[in-house]
N, CA, C and O atoms as a GROMACS GRO file, in nm:
protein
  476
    1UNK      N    1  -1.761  -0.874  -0.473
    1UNK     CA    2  -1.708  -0.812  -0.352
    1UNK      C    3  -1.637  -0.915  -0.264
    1UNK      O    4  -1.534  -0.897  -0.198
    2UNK      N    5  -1.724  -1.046  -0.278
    2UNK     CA    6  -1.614  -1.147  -0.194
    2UNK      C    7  -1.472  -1.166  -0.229
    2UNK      O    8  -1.378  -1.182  -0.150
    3UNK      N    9  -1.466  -1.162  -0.417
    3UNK     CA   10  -1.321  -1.160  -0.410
    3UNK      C   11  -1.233  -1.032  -0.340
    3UNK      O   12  -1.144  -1.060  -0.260
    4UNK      N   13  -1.257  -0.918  -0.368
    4UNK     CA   14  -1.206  -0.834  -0.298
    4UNK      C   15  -1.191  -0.856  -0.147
    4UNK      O   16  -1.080  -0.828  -0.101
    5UNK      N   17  -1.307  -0.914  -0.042
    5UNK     CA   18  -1.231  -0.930   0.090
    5UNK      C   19  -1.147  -1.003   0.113
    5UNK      O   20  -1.061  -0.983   0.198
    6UNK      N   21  -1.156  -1.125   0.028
    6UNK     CA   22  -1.047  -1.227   0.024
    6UNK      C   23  -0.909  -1.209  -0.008
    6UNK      O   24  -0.815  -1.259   0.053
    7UNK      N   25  -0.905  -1.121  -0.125
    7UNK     CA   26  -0.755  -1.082  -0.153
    7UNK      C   27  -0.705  -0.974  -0.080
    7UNK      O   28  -0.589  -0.935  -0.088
    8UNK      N   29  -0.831  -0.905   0.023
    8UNK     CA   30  -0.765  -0.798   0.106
    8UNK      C   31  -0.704  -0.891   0.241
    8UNK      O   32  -0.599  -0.852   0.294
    9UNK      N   33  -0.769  -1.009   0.292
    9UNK     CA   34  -0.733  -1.072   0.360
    9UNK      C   35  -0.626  -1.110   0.412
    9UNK      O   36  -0.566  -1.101   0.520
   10UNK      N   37  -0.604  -1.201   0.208
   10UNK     CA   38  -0.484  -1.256   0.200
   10UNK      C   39  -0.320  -1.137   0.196
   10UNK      O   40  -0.202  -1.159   0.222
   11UNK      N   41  -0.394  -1.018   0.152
   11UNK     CA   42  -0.244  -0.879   0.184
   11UNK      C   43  -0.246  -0.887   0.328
   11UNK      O   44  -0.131  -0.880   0.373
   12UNK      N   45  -0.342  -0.899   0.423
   12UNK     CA   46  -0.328  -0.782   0.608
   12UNK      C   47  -0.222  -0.946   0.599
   12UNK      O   48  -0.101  -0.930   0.620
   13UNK      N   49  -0.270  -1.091   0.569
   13UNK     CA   50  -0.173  -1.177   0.637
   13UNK      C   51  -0.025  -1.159   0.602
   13UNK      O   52   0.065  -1.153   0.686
   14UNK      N   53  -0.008  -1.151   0.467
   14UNK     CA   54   0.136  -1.085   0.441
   14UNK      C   55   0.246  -0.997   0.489
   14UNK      O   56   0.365  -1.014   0.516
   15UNK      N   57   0.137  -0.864   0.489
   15UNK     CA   58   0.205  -0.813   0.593
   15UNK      C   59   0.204  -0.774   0.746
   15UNK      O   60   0.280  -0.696   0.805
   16UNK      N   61   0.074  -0.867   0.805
   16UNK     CA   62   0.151  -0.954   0.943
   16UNK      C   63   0.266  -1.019   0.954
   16UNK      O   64   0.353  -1.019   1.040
   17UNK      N   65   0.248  -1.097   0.816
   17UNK     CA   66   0.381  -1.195   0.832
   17UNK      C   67   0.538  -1.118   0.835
   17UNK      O   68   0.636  -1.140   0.907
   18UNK      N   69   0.514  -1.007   0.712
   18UNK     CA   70   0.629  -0.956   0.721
   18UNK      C   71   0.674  -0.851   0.894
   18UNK      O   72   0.788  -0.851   0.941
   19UNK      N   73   0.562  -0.779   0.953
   19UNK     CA   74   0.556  -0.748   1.046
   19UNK      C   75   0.616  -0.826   1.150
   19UNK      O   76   0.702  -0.761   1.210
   20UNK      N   77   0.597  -0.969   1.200
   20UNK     CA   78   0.598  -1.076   1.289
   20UNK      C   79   0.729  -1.109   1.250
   20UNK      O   80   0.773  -1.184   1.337
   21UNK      N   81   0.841  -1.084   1.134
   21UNK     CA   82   0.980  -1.153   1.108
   21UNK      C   83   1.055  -0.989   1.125
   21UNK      O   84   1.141  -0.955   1.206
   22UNK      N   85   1.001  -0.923   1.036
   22UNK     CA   86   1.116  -0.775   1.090
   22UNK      C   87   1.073  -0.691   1.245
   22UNK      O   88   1.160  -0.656   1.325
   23UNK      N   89   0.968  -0.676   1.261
   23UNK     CA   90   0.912  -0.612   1.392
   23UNK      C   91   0.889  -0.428   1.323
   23UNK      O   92   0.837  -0.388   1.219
   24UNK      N   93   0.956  -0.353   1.441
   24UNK     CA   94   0.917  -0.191   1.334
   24UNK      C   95   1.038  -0.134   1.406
   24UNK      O   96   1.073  -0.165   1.520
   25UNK      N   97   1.103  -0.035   1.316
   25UNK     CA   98   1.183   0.047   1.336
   25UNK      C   99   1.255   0.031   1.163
   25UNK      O  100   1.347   0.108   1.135
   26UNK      N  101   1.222  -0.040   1.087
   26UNK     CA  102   1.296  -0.054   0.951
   26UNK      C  103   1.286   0.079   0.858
   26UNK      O  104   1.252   0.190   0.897
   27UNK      N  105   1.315   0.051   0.760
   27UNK     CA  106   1.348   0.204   0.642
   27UNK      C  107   1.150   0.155   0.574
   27UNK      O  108   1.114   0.038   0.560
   28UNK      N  109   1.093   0.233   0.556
   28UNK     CA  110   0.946   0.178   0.496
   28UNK      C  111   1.030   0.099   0.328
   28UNK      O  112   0.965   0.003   0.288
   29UNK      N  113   1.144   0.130   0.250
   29UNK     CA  114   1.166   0.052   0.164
   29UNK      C  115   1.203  -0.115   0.210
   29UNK      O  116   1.219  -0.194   0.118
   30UNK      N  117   1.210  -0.146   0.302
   30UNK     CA  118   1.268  -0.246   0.337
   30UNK      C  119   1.107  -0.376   0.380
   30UNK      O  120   1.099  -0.498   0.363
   31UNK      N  121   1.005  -0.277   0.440
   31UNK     CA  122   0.912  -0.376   0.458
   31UNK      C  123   0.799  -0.334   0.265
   31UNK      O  124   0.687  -0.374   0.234
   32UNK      N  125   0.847  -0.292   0.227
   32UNK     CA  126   0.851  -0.274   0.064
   32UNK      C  127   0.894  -0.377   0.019
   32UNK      O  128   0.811  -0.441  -0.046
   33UNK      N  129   0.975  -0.412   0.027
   33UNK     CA  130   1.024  -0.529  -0.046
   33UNK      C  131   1.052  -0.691   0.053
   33UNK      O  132   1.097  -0.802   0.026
   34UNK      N  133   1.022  -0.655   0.117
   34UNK     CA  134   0.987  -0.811   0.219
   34UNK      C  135   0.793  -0.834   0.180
   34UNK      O  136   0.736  -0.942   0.177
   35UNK      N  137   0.743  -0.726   0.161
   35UNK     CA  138   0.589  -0.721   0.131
   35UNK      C  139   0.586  -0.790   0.007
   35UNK      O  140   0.539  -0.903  -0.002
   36UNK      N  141   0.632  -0.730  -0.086
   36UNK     CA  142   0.605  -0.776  -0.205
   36UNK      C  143   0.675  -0.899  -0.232
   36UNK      O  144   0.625  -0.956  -0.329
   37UNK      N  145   0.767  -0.957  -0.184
   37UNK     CA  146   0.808  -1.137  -0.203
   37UNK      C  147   0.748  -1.220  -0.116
   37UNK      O  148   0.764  -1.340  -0.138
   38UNK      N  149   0.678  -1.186  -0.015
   38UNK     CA  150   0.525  -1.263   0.073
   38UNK      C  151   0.412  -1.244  -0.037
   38UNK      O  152   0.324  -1.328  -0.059
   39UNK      N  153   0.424  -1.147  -0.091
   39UNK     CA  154   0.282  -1.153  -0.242
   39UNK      C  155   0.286  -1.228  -0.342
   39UNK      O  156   0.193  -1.289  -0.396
   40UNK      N  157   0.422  -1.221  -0.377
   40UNK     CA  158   0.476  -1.346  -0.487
   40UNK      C  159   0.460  -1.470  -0.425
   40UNK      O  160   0.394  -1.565  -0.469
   41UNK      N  161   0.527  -1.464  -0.315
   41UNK     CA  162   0.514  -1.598  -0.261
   41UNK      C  163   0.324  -1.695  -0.252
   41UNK      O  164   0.276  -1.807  -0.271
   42UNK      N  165   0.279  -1.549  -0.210
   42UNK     CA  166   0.124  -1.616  -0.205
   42UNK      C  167   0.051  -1.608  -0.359
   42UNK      O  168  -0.067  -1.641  -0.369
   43UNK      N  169   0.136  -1.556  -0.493
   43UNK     CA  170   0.059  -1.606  -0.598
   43UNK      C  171  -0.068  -1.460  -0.634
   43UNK      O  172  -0.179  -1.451  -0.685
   44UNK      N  173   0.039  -1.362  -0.566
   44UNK     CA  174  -0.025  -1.243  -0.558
   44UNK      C  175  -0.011  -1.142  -0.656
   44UNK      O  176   0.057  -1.049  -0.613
   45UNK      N  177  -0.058  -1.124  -0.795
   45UNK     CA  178   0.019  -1.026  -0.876
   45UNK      C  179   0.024  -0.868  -0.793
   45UNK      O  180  -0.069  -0.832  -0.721
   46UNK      N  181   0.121  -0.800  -0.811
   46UNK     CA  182   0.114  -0.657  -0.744
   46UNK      C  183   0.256  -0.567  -0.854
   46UNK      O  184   0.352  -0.630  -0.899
   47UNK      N  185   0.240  -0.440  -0.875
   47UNK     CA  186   0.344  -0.378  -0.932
   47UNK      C  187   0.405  -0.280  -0.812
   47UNK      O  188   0.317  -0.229  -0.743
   48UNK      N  189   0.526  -0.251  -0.781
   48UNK     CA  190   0.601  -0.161  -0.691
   48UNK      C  191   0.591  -0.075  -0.771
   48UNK      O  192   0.560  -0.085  -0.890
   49UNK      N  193   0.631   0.060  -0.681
   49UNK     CA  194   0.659   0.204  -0.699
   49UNK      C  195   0.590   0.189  -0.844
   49UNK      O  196   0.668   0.146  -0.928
   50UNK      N  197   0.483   0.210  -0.882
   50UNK     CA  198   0.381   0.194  -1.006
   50UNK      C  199   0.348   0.402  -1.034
   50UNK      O  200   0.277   0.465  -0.955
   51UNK      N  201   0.398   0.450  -1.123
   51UNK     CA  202   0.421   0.583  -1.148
   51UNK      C  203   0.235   0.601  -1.137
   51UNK      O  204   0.172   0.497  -1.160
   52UNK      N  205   0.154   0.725  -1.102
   52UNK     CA  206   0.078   0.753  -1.118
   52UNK      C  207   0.068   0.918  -1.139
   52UNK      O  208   0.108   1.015  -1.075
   53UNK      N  209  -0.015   0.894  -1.275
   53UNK     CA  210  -0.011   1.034  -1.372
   53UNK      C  211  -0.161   1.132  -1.341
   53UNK      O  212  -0.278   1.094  -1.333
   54UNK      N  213  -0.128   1.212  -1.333
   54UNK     CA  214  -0.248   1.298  -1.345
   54UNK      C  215  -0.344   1.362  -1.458
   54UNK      O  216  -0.304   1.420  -1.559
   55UNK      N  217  -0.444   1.346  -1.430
   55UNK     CA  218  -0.442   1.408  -1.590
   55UNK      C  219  -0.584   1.516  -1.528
   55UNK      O  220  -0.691   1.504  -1.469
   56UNK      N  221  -0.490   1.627  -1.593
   56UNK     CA  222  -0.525   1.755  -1.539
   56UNK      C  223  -0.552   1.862  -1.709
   56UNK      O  224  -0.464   1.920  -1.772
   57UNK      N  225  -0.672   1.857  -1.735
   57UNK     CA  226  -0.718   1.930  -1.853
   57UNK      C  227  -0.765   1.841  -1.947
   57UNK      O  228  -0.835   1.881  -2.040
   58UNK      N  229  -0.746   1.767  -1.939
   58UNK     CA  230  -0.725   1.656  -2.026
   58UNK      C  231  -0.564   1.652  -2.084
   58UNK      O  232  -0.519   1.663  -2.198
   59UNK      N  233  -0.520   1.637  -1.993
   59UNK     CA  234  -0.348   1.624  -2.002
   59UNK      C  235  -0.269   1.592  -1.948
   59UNK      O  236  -0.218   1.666  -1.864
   60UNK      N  237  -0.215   1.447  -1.977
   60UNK     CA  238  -0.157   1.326  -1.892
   60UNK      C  239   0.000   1.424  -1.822
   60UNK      O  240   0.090   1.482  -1.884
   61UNK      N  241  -0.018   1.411  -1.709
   61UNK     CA  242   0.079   1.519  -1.662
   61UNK      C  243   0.153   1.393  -1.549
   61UNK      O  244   0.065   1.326  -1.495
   62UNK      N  245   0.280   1.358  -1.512
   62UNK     CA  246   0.382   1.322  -1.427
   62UNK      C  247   0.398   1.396  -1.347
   62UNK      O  248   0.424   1.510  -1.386
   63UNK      N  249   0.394   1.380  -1.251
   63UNK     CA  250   0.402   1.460  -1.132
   63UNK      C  251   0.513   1.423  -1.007
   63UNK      O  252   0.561   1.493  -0.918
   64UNK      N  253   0.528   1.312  -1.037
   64UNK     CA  254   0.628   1.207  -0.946
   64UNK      C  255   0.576   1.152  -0.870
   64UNK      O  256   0.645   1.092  -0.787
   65UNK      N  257   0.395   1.142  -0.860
   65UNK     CA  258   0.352   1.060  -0.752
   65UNK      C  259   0.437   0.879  -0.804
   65UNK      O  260   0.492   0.854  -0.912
   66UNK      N  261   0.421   0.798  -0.703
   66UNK     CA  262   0.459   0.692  -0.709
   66UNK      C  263   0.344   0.602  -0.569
   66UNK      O  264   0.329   0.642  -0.453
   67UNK      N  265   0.294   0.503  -0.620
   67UNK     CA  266   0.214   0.420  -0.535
   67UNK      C  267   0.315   0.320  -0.516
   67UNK      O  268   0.375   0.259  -0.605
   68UNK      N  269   0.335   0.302  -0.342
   68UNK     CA  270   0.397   0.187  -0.295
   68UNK      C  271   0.405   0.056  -0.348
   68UNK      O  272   0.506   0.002  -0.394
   69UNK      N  273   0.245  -0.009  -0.335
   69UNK     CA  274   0.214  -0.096  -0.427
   69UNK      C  275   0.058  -0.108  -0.475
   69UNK      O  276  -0.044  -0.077  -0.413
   70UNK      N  277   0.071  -0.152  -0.580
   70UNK     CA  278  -0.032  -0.149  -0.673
   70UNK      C  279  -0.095  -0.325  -0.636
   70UNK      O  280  -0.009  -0.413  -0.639
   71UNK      N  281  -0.174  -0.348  -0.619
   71UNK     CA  282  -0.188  -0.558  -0.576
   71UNK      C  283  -0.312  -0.570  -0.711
   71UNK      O  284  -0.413  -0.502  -0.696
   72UNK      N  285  -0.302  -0.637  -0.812
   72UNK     CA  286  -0.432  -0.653  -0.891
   72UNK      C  287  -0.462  -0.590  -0.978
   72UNK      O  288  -0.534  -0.625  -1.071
   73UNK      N  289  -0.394  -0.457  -0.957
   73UNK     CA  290  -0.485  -0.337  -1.070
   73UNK      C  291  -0.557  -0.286  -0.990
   73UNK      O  292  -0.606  -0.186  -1.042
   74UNK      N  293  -0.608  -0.304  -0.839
   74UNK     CA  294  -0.726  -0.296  -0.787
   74UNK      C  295  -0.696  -0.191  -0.627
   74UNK      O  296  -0.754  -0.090  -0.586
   75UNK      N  297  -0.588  -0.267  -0.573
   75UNK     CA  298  -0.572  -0.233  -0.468
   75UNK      C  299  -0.446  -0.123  -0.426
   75UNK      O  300  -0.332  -0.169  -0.418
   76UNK      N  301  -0.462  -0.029  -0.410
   76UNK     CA  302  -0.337   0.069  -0.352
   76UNK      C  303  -0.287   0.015  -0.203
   76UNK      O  304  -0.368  -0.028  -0.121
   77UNK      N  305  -0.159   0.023  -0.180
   77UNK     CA  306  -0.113  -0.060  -0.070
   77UNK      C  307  -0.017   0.102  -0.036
   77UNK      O  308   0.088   0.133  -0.093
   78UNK      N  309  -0.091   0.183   0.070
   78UNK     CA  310   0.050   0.256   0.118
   78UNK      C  311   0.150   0.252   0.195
   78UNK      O  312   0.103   0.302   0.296
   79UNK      N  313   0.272   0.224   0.221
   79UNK     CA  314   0.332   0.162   0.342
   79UNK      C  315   0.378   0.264   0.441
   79UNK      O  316   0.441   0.355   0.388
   80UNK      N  317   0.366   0.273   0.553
   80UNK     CA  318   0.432   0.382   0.650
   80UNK      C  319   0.492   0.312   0.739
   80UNK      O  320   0.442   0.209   0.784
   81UNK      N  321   0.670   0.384   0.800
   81UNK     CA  322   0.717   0.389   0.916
   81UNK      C  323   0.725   0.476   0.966
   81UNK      O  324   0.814   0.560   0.951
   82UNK      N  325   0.589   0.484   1.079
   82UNK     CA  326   0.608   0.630   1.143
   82UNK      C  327   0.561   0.550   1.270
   82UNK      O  328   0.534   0.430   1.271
   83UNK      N  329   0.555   0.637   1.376
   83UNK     CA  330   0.544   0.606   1.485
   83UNK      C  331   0.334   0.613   1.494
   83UNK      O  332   0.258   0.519   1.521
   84UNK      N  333   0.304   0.733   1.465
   84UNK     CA  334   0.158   0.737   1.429
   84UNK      C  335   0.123   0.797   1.286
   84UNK      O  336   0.193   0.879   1.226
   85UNK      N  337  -0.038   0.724   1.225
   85UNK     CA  338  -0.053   0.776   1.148
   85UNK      C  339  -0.109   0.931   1.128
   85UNK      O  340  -0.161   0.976   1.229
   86UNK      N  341  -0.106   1.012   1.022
   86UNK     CA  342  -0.131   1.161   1.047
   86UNK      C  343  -0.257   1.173   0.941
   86UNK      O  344  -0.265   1.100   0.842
   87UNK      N  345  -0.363   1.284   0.976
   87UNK     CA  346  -0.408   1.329   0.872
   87UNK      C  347  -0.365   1.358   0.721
   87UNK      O  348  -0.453   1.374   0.636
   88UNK      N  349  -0.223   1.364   0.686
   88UNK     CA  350  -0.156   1.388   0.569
   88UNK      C  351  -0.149   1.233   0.515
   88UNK      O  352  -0.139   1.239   0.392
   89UNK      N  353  -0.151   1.115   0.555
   89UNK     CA  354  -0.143   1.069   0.542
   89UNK      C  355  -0.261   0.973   0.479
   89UNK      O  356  -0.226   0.872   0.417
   90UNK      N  357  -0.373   0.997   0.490
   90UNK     CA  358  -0.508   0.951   0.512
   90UNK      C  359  -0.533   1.064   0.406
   90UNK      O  360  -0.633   1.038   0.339
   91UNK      N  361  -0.493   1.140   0.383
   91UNK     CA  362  -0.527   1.247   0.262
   91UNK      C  363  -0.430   1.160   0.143
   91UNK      O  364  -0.480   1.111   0.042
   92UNK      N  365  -0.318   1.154   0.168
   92UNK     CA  366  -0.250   1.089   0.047
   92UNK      C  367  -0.322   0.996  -0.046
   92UNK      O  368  -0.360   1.002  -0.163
   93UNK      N  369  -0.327   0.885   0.078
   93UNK     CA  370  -0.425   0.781   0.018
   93UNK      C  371  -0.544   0.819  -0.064
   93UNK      O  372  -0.553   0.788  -0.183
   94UNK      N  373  -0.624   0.877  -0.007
   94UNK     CA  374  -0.745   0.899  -0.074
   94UNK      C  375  -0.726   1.036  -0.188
   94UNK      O  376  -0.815   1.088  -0.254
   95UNK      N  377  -0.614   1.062  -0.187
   95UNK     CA  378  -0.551   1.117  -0.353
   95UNK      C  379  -0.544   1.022  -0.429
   95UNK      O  380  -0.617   1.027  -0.528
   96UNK      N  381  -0.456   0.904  -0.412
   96UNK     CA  382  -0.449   0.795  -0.462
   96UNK      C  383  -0.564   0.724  -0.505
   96UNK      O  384  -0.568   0.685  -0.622
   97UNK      N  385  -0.641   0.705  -0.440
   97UNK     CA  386  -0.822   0.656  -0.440
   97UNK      C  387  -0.893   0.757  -0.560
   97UNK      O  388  -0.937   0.704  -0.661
   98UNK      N  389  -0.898   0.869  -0.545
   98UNK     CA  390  -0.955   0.963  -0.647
   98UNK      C  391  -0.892   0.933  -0.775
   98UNK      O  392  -0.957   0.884  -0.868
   99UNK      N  393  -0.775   0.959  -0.783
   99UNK     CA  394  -0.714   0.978  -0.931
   99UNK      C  395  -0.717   0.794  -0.996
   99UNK      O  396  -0.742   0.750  -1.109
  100UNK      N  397  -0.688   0.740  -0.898
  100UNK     CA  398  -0.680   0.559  -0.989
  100UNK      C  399  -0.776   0.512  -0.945
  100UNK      O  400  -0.761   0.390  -0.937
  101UNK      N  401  -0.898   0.553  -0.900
  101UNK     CA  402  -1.022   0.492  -0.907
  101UNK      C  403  -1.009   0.340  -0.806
  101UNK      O  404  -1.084   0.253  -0.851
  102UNK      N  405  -0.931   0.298  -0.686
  102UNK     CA  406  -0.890   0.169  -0.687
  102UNK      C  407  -0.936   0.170  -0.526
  102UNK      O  408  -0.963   0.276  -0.470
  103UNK      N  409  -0.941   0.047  -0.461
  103UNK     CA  410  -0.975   0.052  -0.347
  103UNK      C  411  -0.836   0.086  -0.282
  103UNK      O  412  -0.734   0.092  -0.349
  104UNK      N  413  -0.841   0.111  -0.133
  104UNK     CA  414  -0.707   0.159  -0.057
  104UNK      C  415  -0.672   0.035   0.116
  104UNK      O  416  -0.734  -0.051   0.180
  105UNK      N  417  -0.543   0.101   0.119
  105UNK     CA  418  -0.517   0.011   0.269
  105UNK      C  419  -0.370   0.100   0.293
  105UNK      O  420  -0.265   0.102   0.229
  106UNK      N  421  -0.398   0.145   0.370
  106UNK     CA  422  -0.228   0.207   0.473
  106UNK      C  423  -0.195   0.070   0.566
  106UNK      O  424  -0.275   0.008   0.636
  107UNK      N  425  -0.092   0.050   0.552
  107UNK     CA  426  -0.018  -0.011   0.668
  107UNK      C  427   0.103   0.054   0.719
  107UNK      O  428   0.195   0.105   0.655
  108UNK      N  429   0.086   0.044   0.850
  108UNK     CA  430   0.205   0.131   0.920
  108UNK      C  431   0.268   0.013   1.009
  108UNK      O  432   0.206  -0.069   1.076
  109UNK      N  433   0.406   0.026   0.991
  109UNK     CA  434   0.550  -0.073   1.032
  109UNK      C  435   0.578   0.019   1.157
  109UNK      O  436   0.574  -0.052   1.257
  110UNK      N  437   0.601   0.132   1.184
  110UNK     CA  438   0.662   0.188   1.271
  110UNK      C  439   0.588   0.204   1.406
  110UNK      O  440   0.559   0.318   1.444
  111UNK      N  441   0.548   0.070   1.499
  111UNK     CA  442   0.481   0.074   1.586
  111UNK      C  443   0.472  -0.076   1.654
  111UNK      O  444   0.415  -0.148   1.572
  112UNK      N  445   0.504  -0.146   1.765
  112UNK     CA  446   0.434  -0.240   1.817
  112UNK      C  447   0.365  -0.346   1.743
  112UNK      O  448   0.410  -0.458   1.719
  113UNK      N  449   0.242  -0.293   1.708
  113UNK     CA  450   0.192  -0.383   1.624
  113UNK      C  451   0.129  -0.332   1.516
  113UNK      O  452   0.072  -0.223   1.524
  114UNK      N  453   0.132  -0.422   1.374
  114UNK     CA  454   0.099  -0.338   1.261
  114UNK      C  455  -0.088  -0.297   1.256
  114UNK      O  456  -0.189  -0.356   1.295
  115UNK      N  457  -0.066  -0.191   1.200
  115UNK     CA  458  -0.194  -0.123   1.171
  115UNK      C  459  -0.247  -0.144   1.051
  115UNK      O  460  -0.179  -0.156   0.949
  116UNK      N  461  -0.415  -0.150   1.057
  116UNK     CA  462  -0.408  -0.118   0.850
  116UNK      C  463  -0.532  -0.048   0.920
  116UNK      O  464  -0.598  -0.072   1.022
  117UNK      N  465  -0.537   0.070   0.799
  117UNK     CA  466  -0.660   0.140   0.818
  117UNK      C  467  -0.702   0.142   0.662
  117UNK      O  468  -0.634   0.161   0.561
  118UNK      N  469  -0.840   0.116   0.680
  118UNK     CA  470  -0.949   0.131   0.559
  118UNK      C  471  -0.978   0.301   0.542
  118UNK      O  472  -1.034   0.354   0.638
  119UNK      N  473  -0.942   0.388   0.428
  119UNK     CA  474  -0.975   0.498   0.418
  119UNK      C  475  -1.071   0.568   0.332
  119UNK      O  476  -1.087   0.689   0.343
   0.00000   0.00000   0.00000
């Protein structure tokens, strides 16, 4: 479990960092990809837009979900620019959590200062 707080650590600093150089009002693809070259940079494996399948009957079904980022195999990273976060949102995630079994973190860009909520 320690590694897990540690590498959750080392993501909130990332994207502080990216937070603290763009600020908020950006496209959420844009602190997408400033996120994920602060992860590289810190030696962070993570996959973007990582397709996630459903499997419903026992039948691998595409649906078009897509996870922001994937950090480890382990961690779902959702990114939001919104002004606040919503119940729909906090449901997403923990769709995400159910079907890939993985721990979670929302961060929201579109605000003052960045947020992460544990869901």
């Amino acid at each position: 479990m320690e590694d897990i707080n540690q590498l959750t650590y080392q993501i909130i600093g990332c994207a502080y960092e990216v937070h603290h150089i763009l600020g908020a009002g950006l496209l959420e693809s844009t602190y997408e990809t400033c996120l994920c070259y602060e992860l590289e940079k810190a030696g962070i494996k993570y996959e973007k837009q990582k397709e996630l399948i459903i499997n419903y009957k026992g039948v691998r079904l595409d649906n078009g979900y897509r996870i922001d980022i994937l950090v480890e195999n382990n961690i779902v990273i959702e990114l939001k620019s919104v002004e606040a976060l919503l119940p729909v949102h906090t449901a997403q995630i923990n769709l995400y959590k159910t079907i890939k079994e993985k721990n979670r973190t929302i961060n929201q860009f579109q605000c003052n200062k960045l947020t992460k909520r544990n869901s």
